[in-house]
C-alpha positions as CSV (number, residue, x, y, z in Angstrom):
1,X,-183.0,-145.2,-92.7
2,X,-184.1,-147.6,-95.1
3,X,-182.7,-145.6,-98.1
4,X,-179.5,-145.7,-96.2
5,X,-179.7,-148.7,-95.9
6,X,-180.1,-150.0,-99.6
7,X,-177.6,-147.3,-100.6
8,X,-174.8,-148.9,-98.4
9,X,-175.9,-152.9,-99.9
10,X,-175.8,-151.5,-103.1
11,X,-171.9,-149.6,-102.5
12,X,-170.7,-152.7,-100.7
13,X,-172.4,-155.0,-104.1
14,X,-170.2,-152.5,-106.3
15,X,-167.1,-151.2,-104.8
16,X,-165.7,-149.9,-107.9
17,X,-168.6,-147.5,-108.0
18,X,-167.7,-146.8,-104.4
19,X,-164.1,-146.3,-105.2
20,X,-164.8,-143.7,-108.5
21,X,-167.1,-141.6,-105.7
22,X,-163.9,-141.2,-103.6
23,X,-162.1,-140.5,-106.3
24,X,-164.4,-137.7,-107.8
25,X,-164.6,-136.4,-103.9
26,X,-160.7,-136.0,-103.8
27,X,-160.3,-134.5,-107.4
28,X,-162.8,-131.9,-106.3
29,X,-160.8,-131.4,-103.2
30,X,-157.5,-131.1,-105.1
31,X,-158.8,-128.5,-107.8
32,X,-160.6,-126.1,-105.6
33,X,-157.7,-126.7,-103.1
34,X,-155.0,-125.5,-105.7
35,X,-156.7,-122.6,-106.3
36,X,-155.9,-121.3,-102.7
37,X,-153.5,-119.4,-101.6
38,X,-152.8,-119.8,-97.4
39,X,-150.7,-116.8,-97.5
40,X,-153.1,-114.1,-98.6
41,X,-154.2,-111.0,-97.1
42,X,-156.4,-112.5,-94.7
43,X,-154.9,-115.5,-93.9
44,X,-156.5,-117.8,-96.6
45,X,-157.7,-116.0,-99.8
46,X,-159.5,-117.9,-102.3
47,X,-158.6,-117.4,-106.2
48,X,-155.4,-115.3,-105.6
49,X,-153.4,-117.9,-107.8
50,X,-154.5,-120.2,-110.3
51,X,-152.8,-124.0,-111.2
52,X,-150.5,-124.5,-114.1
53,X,-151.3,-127.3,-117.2
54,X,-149.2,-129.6,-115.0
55,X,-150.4,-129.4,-112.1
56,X,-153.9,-130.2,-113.3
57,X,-152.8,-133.2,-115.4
58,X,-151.1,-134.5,-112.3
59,X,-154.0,-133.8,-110.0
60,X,-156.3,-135.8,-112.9
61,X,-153.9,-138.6,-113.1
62,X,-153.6,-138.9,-109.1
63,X,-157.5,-139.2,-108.9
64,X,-158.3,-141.1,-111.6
65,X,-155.5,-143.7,-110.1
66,X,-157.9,-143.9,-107.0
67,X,-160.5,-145.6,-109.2
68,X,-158.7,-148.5,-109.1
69,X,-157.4,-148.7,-105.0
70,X,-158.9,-152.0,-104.2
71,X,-157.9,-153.9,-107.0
72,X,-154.3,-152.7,-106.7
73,X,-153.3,-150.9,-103.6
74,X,-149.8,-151.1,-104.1
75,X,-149.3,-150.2,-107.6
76,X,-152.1,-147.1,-107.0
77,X,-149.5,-146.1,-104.3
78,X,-146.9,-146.0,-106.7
79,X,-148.6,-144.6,-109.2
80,X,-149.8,-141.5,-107.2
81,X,-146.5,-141.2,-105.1
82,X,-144.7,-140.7,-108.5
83,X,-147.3,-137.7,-109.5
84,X,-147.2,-136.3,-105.9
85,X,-143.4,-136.7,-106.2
86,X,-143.3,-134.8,-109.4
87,X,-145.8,-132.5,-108.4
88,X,-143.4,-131.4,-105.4
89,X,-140.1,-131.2,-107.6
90,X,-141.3,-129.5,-111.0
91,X,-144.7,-128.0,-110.0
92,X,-146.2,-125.7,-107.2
93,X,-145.9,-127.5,-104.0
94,X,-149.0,-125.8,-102.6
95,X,-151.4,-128.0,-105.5
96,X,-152.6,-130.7,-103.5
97,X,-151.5,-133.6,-105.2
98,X,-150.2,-135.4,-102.3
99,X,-154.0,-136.3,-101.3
100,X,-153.9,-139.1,-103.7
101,X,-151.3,-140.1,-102.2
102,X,-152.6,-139.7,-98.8
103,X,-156.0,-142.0,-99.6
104,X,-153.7,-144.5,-101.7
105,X,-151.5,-144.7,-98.6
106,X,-154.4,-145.5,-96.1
107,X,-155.8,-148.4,-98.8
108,X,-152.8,-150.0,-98.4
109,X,-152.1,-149.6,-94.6
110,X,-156.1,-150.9,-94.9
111,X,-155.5,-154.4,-96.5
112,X,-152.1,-155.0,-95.5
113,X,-150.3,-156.1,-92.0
114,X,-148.6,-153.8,-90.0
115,X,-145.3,-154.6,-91.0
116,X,-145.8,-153.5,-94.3
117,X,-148.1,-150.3,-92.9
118,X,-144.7,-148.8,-91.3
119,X,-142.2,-149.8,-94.2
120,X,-144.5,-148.2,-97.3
121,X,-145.8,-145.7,-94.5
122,X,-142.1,-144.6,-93.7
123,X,-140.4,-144.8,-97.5
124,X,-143.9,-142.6,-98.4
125,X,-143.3,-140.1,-95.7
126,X,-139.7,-139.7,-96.0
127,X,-139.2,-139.9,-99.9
128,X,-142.5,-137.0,-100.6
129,X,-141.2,-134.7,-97.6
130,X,-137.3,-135.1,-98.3
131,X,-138.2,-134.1,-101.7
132,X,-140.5,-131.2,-101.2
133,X,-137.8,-130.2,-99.1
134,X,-134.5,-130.4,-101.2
135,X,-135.8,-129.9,-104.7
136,X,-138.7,-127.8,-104.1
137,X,-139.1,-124.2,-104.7
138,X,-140.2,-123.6,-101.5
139,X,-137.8,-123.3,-98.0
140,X,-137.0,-126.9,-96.3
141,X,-139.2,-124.9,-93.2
142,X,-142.3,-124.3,-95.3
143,X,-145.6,-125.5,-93.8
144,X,-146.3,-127.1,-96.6
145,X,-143.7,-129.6,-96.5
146,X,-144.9,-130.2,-93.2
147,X,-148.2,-130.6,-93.9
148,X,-146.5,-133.5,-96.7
149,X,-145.5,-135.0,-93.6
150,X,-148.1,-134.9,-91.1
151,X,-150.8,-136.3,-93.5
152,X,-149.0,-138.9,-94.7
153,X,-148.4,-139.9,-91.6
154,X,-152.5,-139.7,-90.5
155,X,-153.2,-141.7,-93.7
156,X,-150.8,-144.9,-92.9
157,X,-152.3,-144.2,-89.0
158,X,-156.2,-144.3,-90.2
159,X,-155.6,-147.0,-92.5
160,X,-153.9,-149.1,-89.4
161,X,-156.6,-148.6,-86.9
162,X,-159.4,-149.3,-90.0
163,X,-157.3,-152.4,-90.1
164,X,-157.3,-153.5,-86.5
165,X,-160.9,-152.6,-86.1
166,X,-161.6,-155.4,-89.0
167,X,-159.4,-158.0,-87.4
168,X,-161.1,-157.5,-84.1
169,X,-164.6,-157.7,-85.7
170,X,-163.7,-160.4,-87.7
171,X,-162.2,-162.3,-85.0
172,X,-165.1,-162.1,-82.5
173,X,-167.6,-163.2,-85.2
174,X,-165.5,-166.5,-86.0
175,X,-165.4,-166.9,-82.5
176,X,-169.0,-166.5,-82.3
177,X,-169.5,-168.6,-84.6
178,X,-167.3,-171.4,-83.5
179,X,-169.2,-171.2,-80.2
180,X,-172.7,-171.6,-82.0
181,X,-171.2,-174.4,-84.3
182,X,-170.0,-176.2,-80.8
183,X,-173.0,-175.6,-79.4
184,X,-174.5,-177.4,-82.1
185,X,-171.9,-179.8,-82.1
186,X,-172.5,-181.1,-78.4
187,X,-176.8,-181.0,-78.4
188,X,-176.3,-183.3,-82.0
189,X,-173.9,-185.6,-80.1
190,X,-176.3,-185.4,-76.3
191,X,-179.1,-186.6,-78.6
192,X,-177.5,-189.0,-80.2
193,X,-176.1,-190.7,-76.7
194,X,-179.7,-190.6,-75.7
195,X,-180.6,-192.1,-78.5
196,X,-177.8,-195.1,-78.0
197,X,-178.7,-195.3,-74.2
198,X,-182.4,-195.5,-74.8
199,X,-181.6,-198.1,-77.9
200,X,-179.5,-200.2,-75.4
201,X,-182.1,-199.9,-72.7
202,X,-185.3,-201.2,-74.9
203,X,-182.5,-204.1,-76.4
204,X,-181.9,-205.0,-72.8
205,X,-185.3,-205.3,-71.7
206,X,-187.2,-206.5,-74.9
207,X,-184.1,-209.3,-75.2
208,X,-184.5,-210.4,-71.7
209,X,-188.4,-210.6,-71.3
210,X,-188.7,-211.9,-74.7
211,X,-186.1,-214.7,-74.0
212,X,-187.7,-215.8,-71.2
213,X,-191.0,-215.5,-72.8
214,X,-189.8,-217.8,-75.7
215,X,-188.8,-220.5,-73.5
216,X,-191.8,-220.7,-70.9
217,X,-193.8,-220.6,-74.1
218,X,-192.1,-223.5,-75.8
219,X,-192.2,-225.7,-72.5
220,X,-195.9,-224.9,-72.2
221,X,-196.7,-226.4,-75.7
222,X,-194.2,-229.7,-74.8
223,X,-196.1,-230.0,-71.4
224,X,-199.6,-228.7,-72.4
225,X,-201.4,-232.3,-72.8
226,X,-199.4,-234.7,-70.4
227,X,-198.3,-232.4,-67.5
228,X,-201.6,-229.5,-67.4
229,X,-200.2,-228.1,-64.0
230,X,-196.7,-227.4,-65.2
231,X,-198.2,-225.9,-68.5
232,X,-200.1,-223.8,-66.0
233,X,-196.7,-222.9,-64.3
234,X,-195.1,-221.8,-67.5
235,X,-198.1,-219.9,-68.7
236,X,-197.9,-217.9,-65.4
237,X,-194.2,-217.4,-66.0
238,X,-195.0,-216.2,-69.3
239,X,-197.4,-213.8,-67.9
240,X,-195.3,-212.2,-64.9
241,X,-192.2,-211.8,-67.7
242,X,-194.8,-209.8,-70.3
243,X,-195.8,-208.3,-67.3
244,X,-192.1,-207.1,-66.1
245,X,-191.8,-206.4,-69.6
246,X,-194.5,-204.2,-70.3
247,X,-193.6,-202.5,-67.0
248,X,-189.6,-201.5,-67.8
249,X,-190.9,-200.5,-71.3
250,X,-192.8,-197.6,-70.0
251,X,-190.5,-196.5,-67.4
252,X,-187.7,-196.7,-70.4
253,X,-190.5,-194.6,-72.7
254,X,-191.4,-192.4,-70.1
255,X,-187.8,-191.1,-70.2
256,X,-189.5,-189.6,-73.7
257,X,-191.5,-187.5,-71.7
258,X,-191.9,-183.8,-71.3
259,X,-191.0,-182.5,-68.0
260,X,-193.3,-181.7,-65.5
261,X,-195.3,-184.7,-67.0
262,X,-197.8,-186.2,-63.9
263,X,-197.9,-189.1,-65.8
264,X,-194.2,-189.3,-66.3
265,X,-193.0,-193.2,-64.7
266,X,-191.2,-191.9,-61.1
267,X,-190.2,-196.2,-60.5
268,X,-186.6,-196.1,-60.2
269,X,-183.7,-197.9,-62.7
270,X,-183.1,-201.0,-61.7
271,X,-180.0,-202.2,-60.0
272,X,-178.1,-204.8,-58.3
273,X,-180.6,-204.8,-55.8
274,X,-183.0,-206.3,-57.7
275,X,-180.2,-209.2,-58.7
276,X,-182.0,-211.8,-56.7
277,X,-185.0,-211.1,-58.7
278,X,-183.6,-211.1,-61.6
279,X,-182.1,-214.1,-61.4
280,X,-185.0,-215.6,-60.5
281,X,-186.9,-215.3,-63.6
282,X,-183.6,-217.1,-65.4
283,X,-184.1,-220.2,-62.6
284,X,-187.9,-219.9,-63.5
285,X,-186.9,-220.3,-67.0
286,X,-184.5,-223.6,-66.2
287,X,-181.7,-222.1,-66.3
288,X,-179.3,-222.9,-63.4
289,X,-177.9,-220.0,-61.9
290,X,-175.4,-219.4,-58.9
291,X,-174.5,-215.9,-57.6
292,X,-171.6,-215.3,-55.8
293,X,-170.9,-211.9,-53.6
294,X,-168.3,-209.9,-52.2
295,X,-169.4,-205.9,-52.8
296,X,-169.6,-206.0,-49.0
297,X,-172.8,-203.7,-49.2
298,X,-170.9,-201.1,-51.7
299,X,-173.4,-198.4,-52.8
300,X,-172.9,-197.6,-56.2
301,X,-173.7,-194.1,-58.0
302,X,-176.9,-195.0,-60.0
303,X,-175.3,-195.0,-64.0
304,X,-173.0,-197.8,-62.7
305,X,-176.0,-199.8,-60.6
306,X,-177.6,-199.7,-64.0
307,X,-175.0,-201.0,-65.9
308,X,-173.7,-203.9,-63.9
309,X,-177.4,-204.7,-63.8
310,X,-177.5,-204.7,-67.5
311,X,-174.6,-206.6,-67.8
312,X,-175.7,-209.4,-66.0
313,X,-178.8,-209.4,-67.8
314,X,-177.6,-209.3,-71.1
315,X,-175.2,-212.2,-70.3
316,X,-177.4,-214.7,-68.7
317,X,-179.9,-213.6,-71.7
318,X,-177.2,-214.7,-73.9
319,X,-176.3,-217.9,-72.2
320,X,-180.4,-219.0,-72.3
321,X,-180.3,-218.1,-76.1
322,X,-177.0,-219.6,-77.1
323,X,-175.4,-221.8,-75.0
324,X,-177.5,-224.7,-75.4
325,X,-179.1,-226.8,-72.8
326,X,-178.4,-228.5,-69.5
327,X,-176.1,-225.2,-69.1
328,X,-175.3,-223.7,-65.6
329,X,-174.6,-219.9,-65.3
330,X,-171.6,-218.4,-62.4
331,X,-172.3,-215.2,-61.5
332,X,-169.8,-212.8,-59.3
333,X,-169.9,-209.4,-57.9
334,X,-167.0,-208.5,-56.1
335,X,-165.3,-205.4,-54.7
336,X,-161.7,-204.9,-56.1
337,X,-159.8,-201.5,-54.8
338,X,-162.2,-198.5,-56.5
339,X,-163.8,-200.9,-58.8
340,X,-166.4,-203.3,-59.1
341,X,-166.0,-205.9,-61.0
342,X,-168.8,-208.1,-62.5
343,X,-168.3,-211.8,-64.0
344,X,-171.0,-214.3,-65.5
345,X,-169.5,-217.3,-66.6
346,X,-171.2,-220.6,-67.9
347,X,-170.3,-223.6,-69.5
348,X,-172.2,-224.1,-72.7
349,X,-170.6,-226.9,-74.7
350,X,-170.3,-226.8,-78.3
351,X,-170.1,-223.7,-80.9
352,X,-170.6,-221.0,-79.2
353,X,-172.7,-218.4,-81.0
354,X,-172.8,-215.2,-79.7
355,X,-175.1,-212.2,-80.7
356,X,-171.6,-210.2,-82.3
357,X,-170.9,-213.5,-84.9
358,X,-174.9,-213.2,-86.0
359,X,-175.6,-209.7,-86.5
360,X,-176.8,-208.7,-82.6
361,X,-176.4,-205.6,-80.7
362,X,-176.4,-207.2,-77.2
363,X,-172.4,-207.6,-76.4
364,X,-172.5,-204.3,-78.5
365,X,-174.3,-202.4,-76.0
366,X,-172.6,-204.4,-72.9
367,X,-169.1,-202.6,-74.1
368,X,-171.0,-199.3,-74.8
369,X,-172.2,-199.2,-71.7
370,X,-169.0,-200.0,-69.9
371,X,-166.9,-197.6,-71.8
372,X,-168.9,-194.6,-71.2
373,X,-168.4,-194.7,-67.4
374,X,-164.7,-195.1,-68.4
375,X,-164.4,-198.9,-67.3
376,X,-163.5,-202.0,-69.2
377,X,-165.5,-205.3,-70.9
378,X,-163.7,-208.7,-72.2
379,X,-165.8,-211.2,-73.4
380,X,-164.8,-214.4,-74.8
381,X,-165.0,-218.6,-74.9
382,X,-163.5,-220.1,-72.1
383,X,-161.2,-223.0,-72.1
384,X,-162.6,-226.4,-72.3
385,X,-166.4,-224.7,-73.2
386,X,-168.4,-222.2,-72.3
387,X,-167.9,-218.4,-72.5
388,X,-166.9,-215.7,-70.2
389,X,-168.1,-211.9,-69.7
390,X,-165.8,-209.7,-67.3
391,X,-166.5,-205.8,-66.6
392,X,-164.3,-203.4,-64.5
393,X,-166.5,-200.5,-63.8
394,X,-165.4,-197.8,-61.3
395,X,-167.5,-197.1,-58.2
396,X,-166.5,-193.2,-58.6
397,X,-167.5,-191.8,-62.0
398,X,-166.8,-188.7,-63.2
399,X,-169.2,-186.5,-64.8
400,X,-168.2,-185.6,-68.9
401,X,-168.2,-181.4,-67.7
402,X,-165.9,-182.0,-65.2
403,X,-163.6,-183.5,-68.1
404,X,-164.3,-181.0,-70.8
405,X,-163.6,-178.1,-69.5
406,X,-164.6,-174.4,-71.0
């Protein structure tokens, strides 16, 4: 098997040498073919008649033509149609020149459409059996001319089918591979989403905690040697944020974990549930904060109770870093038709600088968030001060295989 094996490698690496093989086979056949006569004594007698000069030049010129099948189907054709034509005008029609012909025929019905398959197939047929049947020596009837016939016919048929049989192969490995390559294709972009949703997940929380963080830390220090208790205060705020902090860090880490893990974080994503608490740790900070709501008790699939929470968070993070002090915060969740719709407002006097104008990823991730359940974000300075964060977010989602079908 393995000699088979590196015998076929080494044809398919040299075709030529493939093609000169065929060609010896079929002058072989054609010499010890013309030196048999179907009409003997018993049936088929073997050296009852012997080839003339041209018949043997024309049977050489026919095989040696085959050498060259691949590289020029057509003109090979051609050339061996013109020696089987001559062959079956001027020579003995029973030398078997027409097998060139025959293997020529079936290269070309090989590497060609089907189209041209029947038109060559058709002008071979008709113009080597018309012949051998006007201007031969032998009756129109003669099985010989018929044999012209039927195996030209079997060569353009073989060559066809040898042709389809390629195409089908060919088509169901490109389709193969076009379903690895997809395959491919979608666990590249599911990693990469999980990469931007676990990205947008440590922003969120490491922003937030660290925010609030920064300023009970800074009011600590200003309070530390006049006012002890309300450094005390501060310090404890700092605490319970690290504390919140360290907390959603490894639940969002845990999603890194193997399956099946026991030590895997089971706490679940946080939500507008916990908006009251949330909102606390901004008032704890000294940020003033009023919540307005009208979801009248709406449950909300969880992707979408995760992003309005984030939302919110990353706004009123943003209004603690940016809009200065003295600033009071609106925020509003209200029930519109099939969507909810979140809005923090404040009104932060002077330049507004927002995390997109200095290099952050916070209104970034707000937007990524929002478009990937399909809803919408608009952000912007208000009128008169302040700025203004505004998501649409549909209550139904729909799932990304329900939208990509197979």
């Amino acid at each position: 098997m393995n000699t088979l094996d590196r015998a076929r490698r080494h044809l398919k690496a040299h075709p030529m040498a493939l093609d000169a093989a065929i060609a010896a086979g079929v002058l072989a056949c054609m010499v010890a073919g013309s030196f048999v006569d179907p009409h003997g004594a018993h049936d088929v007698s073997w050296g009852l008649r012997t080839p003339d000069p041209l018949s043997l030049v024309l049977i050489v010129l026919g095989a040696v033509a085959l050498v060259f099948r691949r590289r020029a189907p057509m003109t090979v054709l051609a050339l061996t149609g013109t020696v089987s034509l001559v062959e079956a005008v001027t020579g003995d029609p029973r030398a078997p020149v027409a097998m060139s012909a025959v293997i020529a025929l079936y290269t070309v019905a090989s590497t060609t459409d089907r189209p041209t398959t029947w038109r060559v197939g058709l002008l071979t047929m008709t113009v080597l059996t018309g012949a051998s049947m006007l201007a031969g020596p032998l009756p129109w009837y003669a099985q010989e001319n018929l044999a012209i016939f039927a195996w030209t016919g079997i060569g353009a048929t073989a060559g066809d089918a040898v042709r389809s049989r390629r195409a089908f192969i060919h088509a169901i490995r490109e389709r193969a591979e076009r379903a690895e390559r997809t395959r491919e294709e979608e666990a590249r972009r599911r990693v990469a989403e999980e990469r931007l949703r676990i990205a947008r997940d440590l922003h969120d929380v490491v922003a937030h905690h660290i925010a609030l963080v920064n300023v009970q830390a800074g009011v600590a220090a200003h309070v530390m040697d006049k006012r002890p208790d309300q450094a005390k205060e501060a310090l404890a705020h700092v605490r319970e944020a690290s504390r919140s902090a360290l907390n959603e860090l490894r639940a969002t880490v845990g999603l890194l974990r193997q399956s099946g893990d026991p030590e895997a974080p089971t706490e679940p994503a946080p939500g507008l549930a916990r908006l009251d608490e949330l909102v606390g740790t901004f008032r704890n900070a000294g940020l003033h904060v009023e919540v307005a709501r009208a979801d009248n008790g709406t449950i909300l699939p969880a992707a979408v109770d995760l992003a309005a929470y984030r939302v919110i968070q990353e706004a009123l993070t943003n209004v603690q870093k940016h809009a200065g002090t003295e600033v009071k915060a609106e925020v509003s969740v209200v029930r519109v038709g099939p969507n909810i719709e979140i809005t923090v407002l404040d009104n932060g006097a002077g330049e507004d600088l927002r995390p997109q104008t200095v290099g952050g990823h916070g209104l970034l991730g707000m937007r990524e968030r929002v478009t990937a359940l399909r809803g919408t974000l608009t952000t912007g300075p208000r009128y008169g001060g302040g700025f203004r964060v505004h998501a649409i977010l549909p209550v139904k989602t729909r799932t990304r295989a329900t939208e990509d079908p197979v």
